[in-house]
mmCIF file of the N, C-alpha and C atoms, coordinates in Angstrom:
data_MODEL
# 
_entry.id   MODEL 
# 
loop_
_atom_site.group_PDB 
_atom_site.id 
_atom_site.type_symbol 
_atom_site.label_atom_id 
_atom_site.label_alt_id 
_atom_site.label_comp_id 
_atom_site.label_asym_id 
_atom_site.label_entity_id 
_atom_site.label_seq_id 
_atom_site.pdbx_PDB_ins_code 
_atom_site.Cartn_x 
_atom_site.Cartn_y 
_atom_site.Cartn_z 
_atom_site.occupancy 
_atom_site.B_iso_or_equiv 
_atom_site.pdbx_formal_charge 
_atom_site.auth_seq_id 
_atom_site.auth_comp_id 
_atom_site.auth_asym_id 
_atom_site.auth_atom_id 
_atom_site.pdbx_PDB_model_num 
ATOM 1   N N  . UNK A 1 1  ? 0.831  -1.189 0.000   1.00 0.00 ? 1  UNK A N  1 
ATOM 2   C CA . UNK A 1 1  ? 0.000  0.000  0.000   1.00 0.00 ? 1  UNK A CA 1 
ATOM 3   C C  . UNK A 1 1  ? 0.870  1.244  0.000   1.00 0.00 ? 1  UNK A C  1 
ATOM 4   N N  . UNK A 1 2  ? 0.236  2.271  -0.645  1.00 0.00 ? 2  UNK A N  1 
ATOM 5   C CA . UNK A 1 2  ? 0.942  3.764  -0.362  1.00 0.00 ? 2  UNK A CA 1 
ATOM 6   C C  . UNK A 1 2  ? 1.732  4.174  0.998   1.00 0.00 ? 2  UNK A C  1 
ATOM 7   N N  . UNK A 1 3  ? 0.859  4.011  1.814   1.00 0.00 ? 3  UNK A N  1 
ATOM 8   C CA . UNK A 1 3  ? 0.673  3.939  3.207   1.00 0.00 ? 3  UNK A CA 1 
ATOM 9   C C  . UNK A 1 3  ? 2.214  3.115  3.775   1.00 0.00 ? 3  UNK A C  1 
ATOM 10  N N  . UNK A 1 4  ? 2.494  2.169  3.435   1.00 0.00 ? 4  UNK A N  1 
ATOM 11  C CA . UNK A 1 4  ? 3.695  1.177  4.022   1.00 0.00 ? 4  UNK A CA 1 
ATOM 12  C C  . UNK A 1 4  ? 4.984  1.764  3.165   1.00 0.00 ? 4  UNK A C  1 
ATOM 13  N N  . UNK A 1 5  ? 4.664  2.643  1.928   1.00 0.00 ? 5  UNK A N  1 
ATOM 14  C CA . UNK A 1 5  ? 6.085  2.828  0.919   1.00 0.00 ? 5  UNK A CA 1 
ATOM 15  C C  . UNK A 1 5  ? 6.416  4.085  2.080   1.00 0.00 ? 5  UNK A C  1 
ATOM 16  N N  . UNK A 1 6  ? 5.307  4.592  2.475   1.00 0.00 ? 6  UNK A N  1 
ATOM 17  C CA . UNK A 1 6  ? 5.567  6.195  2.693   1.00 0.00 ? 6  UNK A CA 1 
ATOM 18  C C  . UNK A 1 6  ? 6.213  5.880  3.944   1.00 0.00 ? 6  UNK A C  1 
ATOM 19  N N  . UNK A 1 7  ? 5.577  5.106  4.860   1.00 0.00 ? 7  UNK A N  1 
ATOM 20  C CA . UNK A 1 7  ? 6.892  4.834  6.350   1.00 0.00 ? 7  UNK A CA 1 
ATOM 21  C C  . UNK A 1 7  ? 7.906  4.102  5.764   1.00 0.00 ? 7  UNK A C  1 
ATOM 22  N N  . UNK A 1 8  ? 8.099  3.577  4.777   1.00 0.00 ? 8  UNK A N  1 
ATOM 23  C CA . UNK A 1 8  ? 9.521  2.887  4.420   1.00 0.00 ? 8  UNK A CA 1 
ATOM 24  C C  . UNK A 1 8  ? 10.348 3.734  4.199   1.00 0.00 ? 8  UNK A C  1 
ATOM 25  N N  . UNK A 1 9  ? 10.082 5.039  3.182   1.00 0.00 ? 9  UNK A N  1 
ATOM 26  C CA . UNK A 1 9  ? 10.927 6.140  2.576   1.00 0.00 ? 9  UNK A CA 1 
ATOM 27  C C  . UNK A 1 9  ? 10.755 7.062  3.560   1.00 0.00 ? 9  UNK A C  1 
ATOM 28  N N  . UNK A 1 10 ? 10.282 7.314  4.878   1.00 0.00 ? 10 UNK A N  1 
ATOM 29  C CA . UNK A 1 10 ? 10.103 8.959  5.422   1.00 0.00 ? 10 UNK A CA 1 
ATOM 30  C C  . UNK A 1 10 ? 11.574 10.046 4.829   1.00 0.00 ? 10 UNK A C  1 
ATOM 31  N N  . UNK A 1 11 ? 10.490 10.864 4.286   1.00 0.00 ? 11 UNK A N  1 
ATOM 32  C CA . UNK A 1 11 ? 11.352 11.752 4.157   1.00 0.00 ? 11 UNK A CA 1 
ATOM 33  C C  . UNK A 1 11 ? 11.265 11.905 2.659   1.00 0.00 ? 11 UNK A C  1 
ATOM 34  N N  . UNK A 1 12 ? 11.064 10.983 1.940   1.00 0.00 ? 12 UNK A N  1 
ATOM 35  C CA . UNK A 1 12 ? 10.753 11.000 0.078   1.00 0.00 ? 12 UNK A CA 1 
ATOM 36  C C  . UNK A 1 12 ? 9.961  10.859 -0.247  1.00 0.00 ? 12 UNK A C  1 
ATOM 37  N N  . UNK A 1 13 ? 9.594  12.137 -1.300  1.00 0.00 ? 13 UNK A N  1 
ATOM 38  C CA . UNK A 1 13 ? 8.240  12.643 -1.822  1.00 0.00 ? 13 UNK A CA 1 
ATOM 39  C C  . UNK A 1 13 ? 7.983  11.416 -2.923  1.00 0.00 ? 13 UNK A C  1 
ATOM 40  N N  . UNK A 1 14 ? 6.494  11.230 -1.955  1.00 0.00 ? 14 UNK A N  1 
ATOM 41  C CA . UNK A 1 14 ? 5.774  10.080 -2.468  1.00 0.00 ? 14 UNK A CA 1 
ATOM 42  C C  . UNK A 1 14 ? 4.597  10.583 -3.626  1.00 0.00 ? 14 UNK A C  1 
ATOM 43  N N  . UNK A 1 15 ? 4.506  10.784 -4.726  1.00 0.00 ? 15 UNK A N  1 
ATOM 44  C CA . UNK A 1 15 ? 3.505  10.983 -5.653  1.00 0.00 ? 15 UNK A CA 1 
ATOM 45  C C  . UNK A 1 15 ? 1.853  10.587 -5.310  1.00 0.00 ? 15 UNK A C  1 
ATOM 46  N N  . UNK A 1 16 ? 0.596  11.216 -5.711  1.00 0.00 ? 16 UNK A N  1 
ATOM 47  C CA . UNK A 1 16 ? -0.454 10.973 -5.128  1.00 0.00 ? 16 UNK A CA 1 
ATOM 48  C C  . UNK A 1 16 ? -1.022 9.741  -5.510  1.00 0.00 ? 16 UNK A C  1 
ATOM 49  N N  . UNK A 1 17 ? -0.164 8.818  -6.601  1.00 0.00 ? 17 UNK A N  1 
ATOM 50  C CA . UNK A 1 17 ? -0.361 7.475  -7.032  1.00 0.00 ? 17 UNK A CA 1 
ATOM 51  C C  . UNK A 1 17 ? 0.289  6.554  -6.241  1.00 0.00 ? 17 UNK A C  1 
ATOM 52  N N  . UNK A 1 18 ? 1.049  7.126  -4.797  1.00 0.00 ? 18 UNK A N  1 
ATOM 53  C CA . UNK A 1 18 ? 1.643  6.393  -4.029  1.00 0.00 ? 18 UNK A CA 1 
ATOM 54  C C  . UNK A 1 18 ? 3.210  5.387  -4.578  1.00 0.00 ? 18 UNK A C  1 
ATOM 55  N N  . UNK A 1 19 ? 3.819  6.543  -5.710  1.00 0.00 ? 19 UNK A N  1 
ATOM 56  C CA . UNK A 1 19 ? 4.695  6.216  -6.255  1.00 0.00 ? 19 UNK A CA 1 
ATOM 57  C C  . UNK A 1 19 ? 5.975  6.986  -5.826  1.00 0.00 ? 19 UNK A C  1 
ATOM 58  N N  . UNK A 1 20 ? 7.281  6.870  -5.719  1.00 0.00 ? 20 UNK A N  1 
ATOM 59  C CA . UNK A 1 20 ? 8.326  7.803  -5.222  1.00 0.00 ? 20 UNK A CA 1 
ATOM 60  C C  . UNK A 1 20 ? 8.437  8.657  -6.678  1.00 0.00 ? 20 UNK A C  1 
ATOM 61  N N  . UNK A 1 21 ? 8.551  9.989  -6.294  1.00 0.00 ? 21 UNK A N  1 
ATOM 62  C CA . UNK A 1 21 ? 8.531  11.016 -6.993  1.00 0.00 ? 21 UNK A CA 1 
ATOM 63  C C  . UNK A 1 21 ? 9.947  11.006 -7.425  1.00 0.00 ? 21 UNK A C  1 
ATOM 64  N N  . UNK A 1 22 ? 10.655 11.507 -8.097  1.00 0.00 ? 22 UNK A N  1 
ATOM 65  C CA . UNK A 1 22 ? 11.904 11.809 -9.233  1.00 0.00 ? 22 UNK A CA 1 
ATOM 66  C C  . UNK A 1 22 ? 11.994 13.387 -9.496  1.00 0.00 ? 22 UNK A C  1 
ATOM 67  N N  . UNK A 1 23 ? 12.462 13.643 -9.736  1.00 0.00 ? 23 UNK A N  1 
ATOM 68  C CA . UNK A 1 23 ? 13.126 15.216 -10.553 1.00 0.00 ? 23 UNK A CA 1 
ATOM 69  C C  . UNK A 1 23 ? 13.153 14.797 -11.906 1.00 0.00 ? 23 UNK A C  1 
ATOM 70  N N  . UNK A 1 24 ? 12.271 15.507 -12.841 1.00 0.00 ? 24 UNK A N  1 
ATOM 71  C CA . UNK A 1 24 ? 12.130 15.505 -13.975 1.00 0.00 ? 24 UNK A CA 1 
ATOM 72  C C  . UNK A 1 24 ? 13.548 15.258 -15.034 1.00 0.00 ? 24 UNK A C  1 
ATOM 73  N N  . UNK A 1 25 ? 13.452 13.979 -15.963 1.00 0.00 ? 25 UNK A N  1 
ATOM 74  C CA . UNK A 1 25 ? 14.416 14.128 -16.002 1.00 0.00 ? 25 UNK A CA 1 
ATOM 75  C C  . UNK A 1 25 ? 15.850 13.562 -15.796 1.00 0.00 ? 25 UNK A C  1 
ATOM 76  N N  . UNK A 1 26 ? 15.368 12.761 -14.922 1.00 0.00 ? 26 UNK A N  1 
ATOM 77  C CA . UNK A 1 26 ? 16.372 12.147 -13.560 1.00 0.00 ? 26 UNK A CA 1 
ATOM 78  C C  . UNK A 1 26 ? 15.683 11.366 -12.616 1.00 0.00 ? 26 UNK A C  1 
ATOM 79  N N  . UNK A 1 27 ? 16.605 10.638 -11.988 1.00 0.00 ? 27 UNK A N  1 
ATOM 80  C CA . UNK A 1 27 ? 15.863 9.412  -10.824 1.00 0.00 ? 27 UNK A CA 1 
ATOM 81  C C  . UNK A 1 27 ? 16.552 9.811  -9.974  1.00 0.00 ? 27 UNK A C  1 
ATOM 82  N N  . UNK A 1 28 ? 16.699 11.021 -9.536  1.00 0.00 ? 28 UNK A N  1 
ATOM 83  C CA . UNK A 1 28 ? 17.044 11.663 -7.942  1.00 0.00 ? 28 UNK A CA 1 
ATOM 84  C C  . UNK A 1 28 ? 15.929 11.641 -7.208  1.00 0.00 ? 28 UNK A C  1 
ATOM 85  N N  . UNK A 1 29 ? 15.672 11.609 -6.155  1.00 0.00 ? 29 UNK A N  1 
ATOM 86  C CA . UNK A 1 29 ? 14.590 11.650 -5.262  1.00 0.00 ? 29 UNK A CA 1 
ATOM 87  C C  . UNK A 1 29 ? 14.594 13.308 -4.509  1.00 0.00 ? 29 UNK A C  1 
ATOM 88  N N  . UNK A 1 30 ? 13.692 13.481 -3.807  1.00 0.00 ? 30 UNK A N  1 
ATOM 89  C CA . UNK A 1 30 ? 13.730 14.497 -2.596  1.00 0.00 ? 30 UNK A CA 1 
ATOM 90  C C  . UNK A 1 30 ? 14.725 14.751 -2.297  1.00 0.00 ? 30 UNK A C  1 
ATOM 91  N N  . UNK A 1 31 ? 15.465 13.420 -1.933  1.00 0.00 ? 31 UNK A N  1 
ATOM 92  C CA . UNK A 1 31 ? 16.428 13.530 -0.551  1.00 0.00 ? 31 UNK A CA 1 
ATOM 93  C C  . UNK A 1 31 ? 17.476 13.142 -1.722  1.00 0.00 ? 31 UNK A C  1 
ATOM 94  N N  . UNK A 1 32 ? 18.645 14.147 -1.203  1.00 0.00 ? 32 UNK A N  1 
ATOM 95  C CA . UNK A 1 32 ? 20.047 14.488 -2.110  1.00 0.00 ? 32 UNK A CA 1 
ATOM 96  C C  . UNK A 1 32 ? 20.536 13.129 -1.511  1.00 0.00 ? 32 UNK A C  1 
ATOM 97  N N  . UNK A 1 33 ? 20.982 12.881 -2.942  1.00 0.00 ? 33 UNK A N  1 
ATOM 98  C CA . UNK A 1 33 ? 22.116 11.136 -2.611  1.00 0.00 ? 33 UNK A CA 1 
ATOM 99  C C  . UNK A 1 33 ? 21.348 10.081 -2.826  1.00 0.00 ? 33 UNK A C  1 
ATOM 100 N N  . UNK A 1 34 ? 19.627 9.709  -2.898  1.00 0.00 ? 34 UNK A N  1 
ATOM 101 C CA . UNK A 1 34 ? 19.096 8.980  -3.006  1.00 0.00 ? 34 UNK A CA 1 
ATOM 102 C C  . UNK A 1 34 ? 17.656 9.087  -4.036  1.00 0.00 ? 34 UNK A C  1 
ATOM 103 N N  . UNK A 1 35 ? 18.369 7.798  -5.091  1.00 0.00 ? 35 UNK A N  1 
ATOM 104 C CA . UNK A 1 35 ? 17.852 7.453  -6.342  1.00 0.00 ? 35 UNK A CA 1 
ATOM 105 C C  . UNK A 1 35 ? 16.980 6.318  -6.736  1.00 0.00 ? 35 UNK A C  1 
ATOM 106 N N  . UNK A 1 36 ? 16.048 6.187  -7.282  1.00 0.00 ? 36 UNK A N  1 
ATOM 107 C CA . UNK A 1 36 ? 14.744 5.181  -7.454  1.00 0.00 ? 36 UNK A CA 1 
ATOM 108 C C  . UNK A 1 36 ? 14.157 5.131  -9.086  1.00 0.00 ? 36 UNK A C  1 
ATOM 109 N N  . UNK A 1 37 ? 14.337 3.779  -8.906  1.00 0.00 ? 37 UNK A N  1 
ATOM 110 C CA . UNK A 1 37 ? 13.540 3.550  -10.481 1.00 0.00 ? 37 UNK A CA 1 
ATOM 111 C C  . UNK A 1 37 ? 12.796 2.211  -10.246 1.00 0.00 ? 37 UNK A C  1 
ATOM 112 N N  . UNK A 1 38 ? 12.407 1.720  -11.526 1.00 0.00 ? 38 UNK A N  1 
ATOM 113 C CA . UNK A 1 38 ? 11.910 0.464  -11.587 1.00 0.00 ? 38 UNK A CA 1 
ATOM 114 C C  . UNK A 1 38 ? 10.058 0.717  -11.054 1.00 0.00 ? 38 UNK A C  1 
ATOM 115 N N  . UNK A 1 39 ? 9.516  -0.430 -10.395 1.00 0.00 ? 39 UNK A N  1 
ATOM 116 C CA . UNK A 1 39 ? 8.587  -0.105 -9.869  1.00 0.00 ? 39 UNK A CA 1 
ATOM 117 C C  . UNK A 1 39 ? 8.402  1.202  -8.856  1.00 0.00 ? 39 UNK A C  1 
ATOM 118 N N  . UNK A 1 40 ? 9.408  1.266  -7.940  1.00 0.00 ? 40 UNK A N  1 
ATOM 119 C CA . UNK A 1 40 ? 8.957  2.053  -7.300  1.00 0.00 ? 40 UNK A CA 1 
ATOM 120 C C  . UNK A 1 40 ? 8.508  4.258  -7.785  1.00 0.00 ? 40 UNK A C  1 
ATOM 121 N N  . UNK A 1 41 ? 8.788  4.026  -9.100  1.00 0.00 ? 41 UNK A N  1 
ATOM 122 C CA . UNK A 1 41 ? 8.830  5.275  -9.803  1.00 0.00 ? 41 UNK A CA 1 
ATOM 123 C C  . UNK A 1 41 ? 7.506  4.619  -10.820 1.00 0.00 ? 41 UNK A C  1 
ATOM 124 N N  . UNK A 1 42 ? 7.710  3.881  -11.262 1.00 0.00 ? 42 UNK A N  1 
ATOM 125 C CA . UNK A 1 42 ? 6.168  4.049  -13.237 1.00 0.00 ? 42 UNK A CA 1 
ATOM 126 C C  . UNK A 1 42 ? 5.617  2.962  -12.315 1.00 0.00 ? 42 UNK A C  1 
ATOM 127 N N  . UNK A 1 43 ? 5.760  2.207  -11.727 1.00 0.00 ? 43 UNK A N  1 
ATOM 128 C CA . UNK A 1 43 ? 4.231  1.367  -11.229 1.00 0.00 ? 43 UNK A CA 1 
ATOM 129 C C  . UNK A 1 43 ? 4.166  0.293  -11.984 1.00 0.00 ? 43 UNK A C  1 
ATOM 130 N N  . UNK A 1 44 ? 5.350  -0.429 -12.614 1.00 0.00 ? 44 UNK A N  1 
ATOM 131 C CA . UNK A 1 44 ? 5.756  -1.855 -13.065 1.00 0.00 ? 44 UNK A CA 1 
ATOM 132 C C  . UNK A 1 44 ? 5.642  -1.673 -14.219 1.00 0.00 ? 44 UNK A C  1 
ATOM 133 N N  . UNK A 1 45 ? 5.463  -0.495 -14.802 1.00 0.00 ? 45 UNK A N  1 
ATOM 134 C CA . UNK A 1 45 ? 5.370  -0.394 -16.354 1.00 0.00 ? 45 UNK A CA 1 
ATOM 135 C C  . UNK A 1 45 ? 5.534  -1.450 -17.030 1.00 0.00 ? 45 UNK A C  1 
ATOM 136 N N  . UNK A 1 46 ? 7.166  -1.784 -17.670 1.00 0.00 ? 46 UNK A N  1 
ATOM 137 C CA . UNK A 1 46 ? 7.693  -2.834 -18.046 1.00 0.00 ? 46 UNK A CA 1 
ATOM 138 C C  . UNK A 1 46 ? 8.941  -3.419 -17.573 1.00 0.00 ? 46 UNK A C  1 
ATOM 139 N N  . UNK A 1 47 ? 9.284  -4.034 -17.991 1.00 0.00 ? 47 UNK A N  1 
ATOM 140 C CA . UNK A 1 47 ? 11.121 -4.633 -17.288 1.00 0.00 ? 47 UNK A CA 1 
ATOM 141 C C  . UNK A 1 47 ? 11.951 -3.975 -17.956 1.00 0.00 ? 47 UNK A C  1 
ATOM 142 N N  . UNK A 1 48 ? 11.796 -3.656 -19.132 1.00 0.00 ? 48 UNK A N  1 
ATOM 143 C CA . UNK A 1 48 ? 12.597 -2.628 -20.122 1.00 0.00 ? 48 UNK A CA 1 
ATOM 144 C C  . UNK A 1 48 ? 12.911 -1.098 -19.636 1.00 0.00 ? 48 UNK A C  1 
ATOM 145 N N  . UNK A 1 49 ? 11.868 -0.773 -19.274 1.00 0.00 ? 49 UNK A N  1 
ATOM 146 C CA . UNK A 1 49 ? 12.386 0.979  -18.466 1.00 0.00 ? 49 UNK A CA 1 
ATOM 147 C C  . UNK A 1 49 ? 12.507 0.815  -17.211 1.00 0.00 ? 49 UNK A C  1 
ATOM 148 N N  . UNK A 1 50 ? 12.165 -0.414 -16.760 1.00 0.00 ? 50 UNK A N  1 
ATOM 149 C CA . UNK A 1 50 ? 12.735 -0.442 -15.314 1.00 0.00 ? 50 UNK A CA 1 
ATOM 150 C C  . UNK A 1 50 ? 14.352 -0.514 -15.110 1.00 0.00 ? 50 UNK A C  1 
ATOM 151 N N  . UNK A 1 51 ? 14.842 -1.435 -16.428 1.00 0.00 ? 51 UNK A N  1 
ATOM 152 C CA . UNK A 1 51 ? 16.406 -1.648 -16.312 1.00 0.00 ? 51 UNK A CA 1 
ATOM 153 C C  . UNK A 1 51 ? 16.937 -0.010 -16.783 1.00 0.00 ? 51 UNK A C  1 
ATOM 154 N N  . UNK A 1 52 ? 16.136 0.003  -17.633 1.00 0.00 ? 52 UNK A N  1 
ATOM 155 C CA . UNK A 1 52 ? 16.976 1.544  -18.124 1.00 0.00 ? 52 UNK A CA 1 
ATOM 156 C C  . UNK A 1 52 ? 17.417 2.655  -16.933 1.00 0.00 ? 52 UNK A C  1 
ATOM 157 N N  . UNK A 1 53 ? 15.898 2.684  -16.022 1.00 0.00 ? 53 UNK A N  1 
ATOM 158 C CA . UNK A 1 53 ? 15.840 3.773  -15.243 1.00 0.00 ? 53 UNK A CA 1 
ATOM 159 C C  . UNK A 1 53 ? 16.983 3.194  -14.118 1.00 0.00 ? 53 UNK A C  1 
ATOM 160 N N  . UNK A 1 54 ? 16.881 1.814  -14.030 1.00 0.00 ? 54 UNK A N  1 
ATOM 161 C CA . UNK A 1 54 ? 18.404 1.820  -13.222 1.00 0.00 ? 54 UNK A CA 1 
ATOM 162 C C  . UNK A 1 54 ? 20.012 1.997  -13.222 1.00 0.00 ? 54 UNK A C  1 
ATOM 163 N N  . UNK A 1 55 ? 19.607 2.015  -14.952 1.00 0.00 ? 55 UNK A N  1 
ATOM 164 C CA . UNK A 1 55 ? 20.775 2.089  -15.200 1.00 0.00 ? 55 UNK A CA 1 
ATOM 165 C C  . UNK A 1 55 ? 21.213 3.475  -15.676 1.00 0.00 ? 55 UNK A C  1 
ATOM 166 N N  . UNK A 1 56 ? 20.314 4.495  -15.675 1.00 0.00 ? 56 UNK A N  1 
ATOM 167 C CA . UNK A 1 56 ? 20.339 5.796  -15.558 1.00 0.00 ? 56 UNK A CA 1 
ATOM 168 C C  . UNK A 1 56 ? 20.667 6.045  -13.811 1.00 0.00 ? 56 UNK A C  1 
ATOM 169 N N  . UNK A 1 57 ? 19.738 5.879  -12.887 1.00 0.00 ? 57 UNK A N  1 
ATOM 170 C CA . UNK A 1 57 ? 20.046 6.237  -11.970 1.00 0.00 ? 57 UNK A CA 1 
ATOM 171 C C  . UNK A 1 57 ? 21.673 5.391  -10.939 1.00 0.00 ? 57 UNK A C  1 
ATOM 172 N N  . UNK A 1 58 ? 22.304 4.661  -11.996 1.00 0.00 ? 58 UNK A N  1 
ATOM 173 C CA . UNK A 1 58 ? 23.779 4.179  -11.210 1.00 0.00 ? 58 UNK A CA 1 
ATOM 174 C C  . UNK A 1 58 ? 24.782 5.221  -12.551 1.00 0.00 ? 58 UNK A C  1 
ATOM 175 N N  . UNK A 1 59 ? 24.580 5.633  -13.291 1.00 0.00 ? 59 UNK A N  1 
ATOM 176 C CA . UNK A 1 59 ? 24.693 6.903  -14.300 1.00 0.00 ? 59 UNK A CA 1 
ATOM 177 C C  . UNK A 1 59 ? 25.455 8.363  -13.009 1.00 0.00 ? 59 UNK A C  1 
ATOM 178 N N  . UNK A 1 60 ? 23.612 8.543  -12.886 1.00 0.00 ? 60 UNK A N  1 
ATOM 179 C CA . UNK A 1 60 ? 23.545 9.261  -11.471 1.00 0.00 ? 60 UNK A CA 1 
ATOM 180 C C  . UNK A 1 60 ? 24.223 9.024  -10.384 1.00 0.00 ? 60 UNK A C  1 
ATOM 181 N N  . UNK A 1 61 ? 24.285 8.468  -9.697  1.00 0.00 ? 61 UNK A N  1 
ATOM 182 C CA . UNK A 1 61 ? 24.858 8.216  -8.826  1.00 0.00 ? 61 UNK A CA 1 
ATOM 183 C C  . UNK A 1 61 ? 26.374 7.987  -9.131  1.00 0.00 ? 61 UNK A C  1 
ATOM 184 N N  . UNK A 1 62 ? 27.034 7.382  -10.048 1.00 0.00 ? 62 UNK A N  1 
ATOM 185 C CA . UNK A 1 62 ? 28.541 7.435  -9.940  1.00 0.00 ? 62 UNK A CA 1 
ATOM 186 C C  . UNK A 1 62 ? 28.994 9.027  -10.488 1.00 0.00 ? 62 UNK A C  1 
ATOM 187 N N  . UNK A 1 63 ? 28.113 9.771  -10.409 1.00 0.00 ? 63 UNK A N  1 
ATOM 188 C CA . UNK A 1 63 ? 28.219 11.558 -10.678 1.00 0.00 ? 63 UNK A CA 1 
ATOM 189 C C  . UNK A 1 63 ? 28.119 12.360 -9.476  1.00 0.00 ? 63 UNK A C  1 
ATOM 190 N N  . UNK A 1 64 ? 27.331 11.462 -8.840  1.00 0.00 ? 64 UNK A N  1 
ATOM 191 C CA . UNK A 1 64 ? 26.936 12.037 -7.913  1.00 0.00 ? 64 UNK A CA 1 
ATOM 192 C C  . UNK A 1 64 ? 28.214 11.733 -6.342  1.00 0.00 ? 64 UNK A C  1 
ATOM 193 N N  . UNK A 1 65 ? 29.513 10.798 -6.368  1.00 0.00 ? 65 UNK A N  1 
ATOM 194 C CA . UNK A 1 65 ? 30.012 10.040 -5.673  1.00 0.00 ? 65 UNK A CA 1 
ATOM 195 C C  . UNK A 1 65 ? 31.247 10.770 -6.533  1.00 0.00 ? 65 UNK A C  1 
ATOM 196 N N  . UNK A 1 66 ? 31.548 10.941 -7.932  1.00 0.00 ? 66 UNK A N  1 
ATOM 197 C CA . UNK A 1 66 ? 32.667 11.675 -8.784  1.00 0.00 ? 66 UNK A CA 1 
ATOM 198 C C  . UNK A 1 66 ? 33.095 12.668 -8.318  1.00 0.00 ? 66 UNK A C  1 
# 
């Protein structure tokens, strides 16, 4: 449920579809340093932009650690 993501993440803006929100653009979250894709961003879309968006957001992140 929405409800269980939102005490899992306190602190990261949860979308009103009960999805973790992103920066347009990017799989940064709210909170600086921490990045989300896959289900927890499109809602299981497919396995195809789920790998992408992870592999954008380790993109991110070794930029973000550079």
């Amino acid at each position: 449920s929405s409800e269980a993501v939102r005490a899992a993440l306190d602190g990261i803006e949860i979308t009103p579809a009960g999805r973790v929100a992103v920066k347009p653009g990017s799989q940064a979250t709210s909170v600086s340093g921490v990045y989300a894709g896959g289900d927890l961003v499109n809602g299981g879309a497919t396995a195809v932009e789920g790998i992408v968006e992870g592999m954008r957001a380790a993109d991110e992140i070794n930029r973000f650690l550079g």
